[in-house]
N, C-alpha and C positions, 0 to 999 in steps of 0.2 A: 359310470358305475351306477347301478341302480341306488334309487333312495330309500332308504329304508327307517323308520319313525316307530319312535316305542312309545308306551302308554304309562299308565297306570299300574300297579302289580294286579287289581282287580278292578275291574271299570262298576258299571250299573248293571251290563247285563251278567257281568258274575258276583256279584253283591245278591239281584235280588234269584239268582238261583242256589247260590247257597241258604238263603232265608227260605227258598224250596223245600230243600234239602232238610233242613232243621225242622220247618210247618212237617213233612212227610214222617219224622221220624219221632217227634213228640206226637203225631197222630194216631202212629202206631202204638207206640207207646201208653199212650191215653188210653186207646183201647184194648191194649190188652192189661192195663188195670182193671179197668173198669170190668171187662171177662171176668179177669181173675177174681176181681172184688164179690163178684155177686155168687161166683163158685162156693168162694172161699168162706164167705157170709155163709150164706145157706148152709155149707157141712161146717159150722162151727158152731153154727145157731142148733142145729140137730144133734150135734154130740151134746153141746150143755144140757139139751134138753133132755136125751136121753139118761143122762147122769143124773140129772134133779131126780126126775122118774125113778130111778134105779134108787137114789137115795131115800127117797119120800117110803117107796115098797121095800127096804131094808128097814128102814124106820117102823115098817108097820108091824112086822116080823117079829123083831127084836120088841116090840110092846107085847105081841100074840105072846108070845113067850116068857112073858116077864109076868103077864096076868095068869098063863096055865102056871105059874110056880104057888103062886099067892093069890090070885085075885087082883082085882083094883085097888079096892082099900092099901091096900098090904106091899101092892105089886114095886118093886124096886125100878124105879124110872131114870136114878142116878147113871150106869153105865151108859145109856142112850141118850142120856143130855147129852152128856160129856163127848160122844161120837158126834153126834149133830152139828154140835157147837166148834169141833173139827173142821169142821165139812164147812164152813160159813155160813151157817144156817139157827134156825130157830123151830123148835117143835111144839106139840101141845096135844094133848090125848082127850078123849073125849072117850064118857060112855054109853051104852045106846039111848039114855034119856039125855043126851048133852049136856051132863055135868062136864067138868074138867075133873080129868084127873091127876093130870102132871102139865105144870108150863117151863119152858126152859127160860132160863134168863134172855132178854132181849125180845122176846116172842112178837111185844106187845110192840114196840120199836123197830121191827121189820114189815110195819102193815102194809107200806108203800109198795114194799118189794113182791118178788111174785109167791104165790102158796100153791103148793099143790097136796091132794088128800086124797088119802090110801084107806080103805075099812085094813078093823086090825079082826083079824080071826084068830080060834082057838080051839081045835079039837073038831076042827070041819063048821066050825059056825063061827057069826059075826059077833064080836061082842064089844064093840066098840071104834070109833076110828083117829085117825093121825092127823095132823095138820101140820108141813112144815114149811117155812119162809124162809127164801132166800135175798141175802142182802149182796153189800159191793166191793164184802173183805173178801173172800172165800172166792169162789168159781167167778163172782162177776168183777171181782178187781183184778184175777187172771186175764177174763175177758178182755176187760180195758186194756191191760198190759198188751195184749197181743194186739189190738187194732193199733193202738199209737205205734207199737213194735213195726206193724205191719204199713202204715203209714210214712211213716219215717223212710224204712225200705223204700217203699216205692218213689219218694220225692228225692230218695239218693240215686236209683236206675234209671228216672225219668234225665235226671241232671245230668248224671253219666252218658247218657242216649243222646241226649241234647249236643253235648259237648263233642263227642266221637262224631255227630251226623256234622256240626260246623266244620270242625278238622277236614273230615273226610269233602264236605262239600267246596271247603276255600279251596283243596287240591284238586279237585276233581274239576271244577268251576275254573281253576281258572289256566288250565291243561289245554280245557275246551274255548275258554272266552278268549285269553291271550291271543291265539290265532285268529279266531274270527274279528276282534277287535283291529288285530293287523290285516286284516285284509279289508275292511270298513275303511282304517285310516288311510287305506294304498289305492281304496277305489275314490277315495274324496279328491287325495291328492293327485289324480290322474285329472278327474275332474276339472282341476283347479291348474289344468297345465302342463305338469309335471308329467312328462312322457315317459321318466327315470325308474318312476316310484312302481317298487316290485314286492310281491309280499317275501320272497326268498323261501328260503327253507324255514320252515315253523313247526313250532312242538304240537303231539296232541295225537288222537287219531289218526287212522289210515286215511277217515273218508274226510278227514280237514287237511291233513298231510296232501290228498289229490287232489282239492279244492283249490288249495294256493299252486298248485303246479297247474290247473288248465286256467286260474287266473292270468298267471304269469304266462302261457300260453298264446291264451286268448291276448294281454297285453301286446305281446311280442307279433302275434299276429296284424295286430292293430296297426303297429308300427309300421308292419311293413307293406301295407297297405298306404299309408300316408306318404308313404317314401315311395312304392310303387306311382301312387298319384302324382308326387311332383314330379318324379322322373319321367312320367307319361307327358304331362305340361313341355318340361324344357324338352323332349325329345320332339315331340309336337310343334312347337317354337323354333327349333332348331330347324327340323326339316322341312317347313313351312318357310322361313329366314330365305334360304338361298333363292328355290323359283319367284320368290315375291321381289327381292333385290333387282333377280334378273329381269323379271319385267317392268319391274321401274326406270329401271336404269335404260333399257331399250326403250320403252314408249318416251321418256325425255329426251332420250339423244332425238329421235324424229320429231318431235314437238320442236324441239329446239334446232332444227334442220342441221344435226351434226351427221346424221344419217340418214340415210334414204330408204323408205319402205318396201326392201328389193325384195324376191322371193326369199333367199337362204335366212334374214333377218326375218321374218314375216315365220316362219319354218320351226327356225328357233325358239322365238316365240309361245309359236303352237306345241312346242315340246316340252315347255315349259307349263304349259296352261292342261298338257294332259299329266304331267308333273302331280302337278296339285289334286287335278280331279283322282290320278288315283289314291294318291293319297288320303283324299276325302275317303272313297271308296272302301279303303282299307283300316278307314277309322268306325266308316258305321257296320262294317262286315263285323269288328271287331266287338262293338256293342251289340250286335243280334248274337253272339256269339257268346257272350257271358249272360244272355237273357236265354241260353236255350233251356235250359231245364225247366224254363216258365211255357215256352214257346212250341216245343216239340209235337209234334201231331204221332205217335207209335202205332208201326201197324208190322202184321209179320211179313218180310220181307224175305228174298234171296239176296244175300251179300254175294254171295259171285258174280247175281248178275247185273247188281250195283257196282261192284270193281269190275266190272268188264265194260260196261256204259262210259266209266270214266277212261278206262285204261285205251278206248275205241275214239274217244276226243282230243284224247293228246299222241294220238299216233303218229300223227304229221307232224308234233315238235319235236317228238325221239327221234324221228327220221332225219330232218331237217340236221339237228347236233351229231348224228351218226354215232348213236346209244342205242343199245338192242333192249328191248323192252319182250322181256320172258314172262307168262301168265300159267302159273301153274292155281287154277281155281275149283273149288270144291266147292258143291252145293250146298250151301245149309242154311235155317231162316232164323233169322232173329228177328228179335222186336225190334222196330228201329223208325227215323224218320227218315224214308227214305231220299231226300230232297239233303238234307244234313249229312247226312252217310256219302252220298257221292259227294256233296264239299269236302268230306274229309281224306276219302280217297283221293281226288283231287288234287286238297294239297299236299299229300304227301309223296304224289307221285313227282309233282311241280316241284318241290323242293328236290328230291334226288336227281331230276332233271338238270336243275342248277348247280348242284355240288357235283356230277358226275362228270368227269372229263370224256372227249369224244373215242370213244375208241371202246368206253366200257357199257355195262352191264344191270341194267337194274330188274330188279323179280319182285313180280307181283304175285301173294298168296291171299289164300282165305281155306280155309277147314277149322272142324271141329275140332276145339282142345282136347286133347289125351290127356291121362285116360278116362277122366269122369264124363267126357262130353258135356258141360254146363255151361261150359261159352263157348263162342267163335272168335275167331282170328282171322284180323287181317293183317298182314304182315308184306312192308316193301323194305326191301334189301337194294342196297347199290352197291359198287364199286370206286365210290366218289374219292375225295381226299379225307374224309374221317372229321371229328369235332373233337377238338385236344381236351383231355380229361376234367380241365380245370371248368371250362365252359358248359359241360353235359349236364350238370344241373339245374343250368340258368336257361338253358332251350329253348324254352317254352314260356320263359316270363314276356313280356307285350315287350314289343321293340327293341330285342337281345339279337345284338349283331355281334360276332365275334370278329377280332382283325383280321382272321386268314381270308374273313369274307369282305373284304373291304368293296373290293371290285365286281361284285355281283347285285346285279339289281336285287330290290327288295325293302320292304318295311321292316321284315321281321316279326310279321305278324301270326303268319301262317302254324306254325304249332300251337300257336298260343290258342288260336281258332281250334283245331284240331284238339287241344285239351279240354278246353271249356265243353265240347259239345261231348265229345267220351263221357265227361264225368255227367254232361245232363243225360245222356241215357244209362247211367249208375255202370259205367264201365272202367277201363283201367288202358293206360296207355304206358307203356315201358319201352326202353330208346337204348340200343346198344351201338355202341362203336368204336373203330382204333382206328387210329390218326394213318394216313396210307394207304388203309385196307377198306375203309367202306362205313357206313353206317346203313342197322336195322330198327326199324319202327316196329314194334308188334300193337296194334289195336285190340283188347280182348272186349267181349261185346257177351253179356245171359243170352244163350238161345230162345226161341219164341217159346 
């Protein structure tokens, strides 16, 4: 069972991506105070002013008018305190020699604050003007009201912001970390031994969700690779074992004059000793053959008349077995090495050769695929004993002998050669058959 290792609810890297999170959204937030602030400043700072303004030329008015009733001397300036001093303000009248005419209480106790002055007219002329002060009860303690108002808001939406971007980040952070955390902790633990350790099924995204699937994958790939390797070992071993036994054991018995070094011993021997060489043979055919995709020399070729080269070489062995060997071949070029290409034809002819009893059948093709015409095909068919369902998968793995094949020479190598080199020229090999009736090889190969 795979092993599988939990962490933390939140490790470092979703720690400091929620602190992202939070930096991103008090950023925002900072700045759209600070927008707003300077907006907001400005058309606040303009209406007060425009208000004084408005108040100061009321002010000037209501004096204009108060002098066309009576005069200065005379002129009643009481209603207009009383308005001013409304308003948070302080007034004071002057006449065109700047005498004062009227001060409102406080006048002289607003000097700090700001004045603004208005002439006061009366019957289309100037006869005097205004001066009024504003202090920090009236319009500027509104002011203050509103900025601390305004303040206050903001350190509450900032906090609010703040608070919804952590929520929102601890879940989002750790949706995304949890999973990549587990598959850190599954590549450590492979690392460290552990062939087990799988990241599983994990929460999160699609593109983390596919992650841990070609981790797990690529794991499992891994695997069977290492188990392909030792099985290559003990198979190696194994059929190395017997011809090595047997020539020890024969060169001792003569050493040891139990036996005489007759011809048929001398024979045996040698049959032994070609034994191994091909063996060897079939070990390094096998390593140029997983090197081909590095190796291939491509040029456009005729595959017909590459299957017909090979199918013209082993004519004399279908004869000899009394197998009719059928060539139904069509012209067509592909890219290919052509040295690689009749290996392949080769073995595939060599293998149906071996699985076909005498009396039958084997066809050699090649044409254009239907109906896009994008690859070629070569395709051998026999009328052999077939490859029972359970073994069609494993065909082609290095040194895959099935039991019905016990009695037939062979490594086992030869598809395995035959896939490796398909795939280095980016092609596809597909294998049909029933048990009885025969097995079909299709090669499909990109035209040139």
């Amino acid at each position: 069972m795979a092993t599988r290792t939990r962490g933390p609810l939140i490790g470092r890297l979703g720690l400091r991506l929620a602190l992202v999170f939070v930096a991103v959204a008090l950023a925002a937030v900072t700045a759209v105070i600070a927008l707003g602030s300077m907006t907001t400043s400005r058309d606040v700072h303009h209406l007060i002013s425009q208000q004084r303004a408005g108040l100061a030329r009321a002010t000037a008015i209501a004096a204009g008018i108060a002098y066309g009733q009576a005069g200065w001397p005379r002129a009643d300036l009481a209603p207009l305190t009383e308005l001013v001093a409304h308003a948070g303000a302080a007034m004071q009248v002057r006449n065109l020699a700047g005498q004062v005419i009227g001060t409102s209480p406080g006048f002289g106790s607003h000097r700090h604050g700001p004045q603004l002055s208005d002439p006061v007219r009366a019957r289309g002329r100037r006869v005097g003007e205004v001066a009024v002060r504003f202090d920090n009860v009236g319009m500027g303690a509104a002011i203050q009201r509103f900025q601390a108002h305004r303040w206050s808001s903001r350190i509450t939406a900032a906090s609010a912001a703040a608070l919804l971007a952590l929520v929102a980040a601890l879940l989002i952070s750790h949706r995304i970390t949890s999973s990549l955390d587990r598959l850190i902790r599954t590549a450590r633990a492979r690392s460290r031994g552990e062939r087990t350790a799988r990241a599983g099924n994990v929460a999160g995204f699609g593109e983390i969700r596919e992650l841990a699937e070609a981790f797990d994958q690529m794991a499992d790939a891994s695997d069977e690779q290492d188990r392909v390797r030792r099985n290559l070992v003990a198979d190696v071993a194994h059929e190395l074992r017997t011809p090595i036994a047997v020539l020890q054991a024969g060169h001792e018995a003569m050493l040891d004059g139990v036996a005489q070094p007759g011809a048929a011993d001398l024979a045996s021997l040698r049959d032994e000793v070609l034994r191994l060489a091909r063996m060897v043979d079939d070990l390094q055919r096998l390593a140029s053959a997983e090197a081909a995709a590095l190796q291939l020399a491509l040029v456009p070729g005729d595959l017909a008349a590459i299957a017909r080269a090979a199918a013209d070489r082993l004519a004399d062995s279908f004869e000899a077995a009394d197998i009719t060997l059928r060539r139904e071949l069509t012209a067509v070029e592909v890219r290919c090495d052509p040295t690689r290409m009749h290996e392949i034809a080769t073995n595939l002819l060599t293998n149906a050769l071996k699985f076909t009893p005498p009396g039958g059948t084997v066809l050699l093709q090649t044409a254009p695929q239907e109906p896009a015409r994008e690859h070629a095909l070569l395709r051998v068919s026999d009328t052999g004993i077939g490859i029972q369902p359970d073994d069609l998968p494993r065909v082609s793995d290095r040194f895959f002998r099935s039991q019905r094949t016990a009695g037939i020479a062979g490594s086992g190598i030869g598809l395995t050669i035959v896939a490796e080199v398909v795939r280095g020229h980016r092609g596809m090999m597909d294998i049909a058959s029933e048990l009885g009736v025969g097995t079909q090889v299709t090669v499909m190969l990109p035209v040139a």
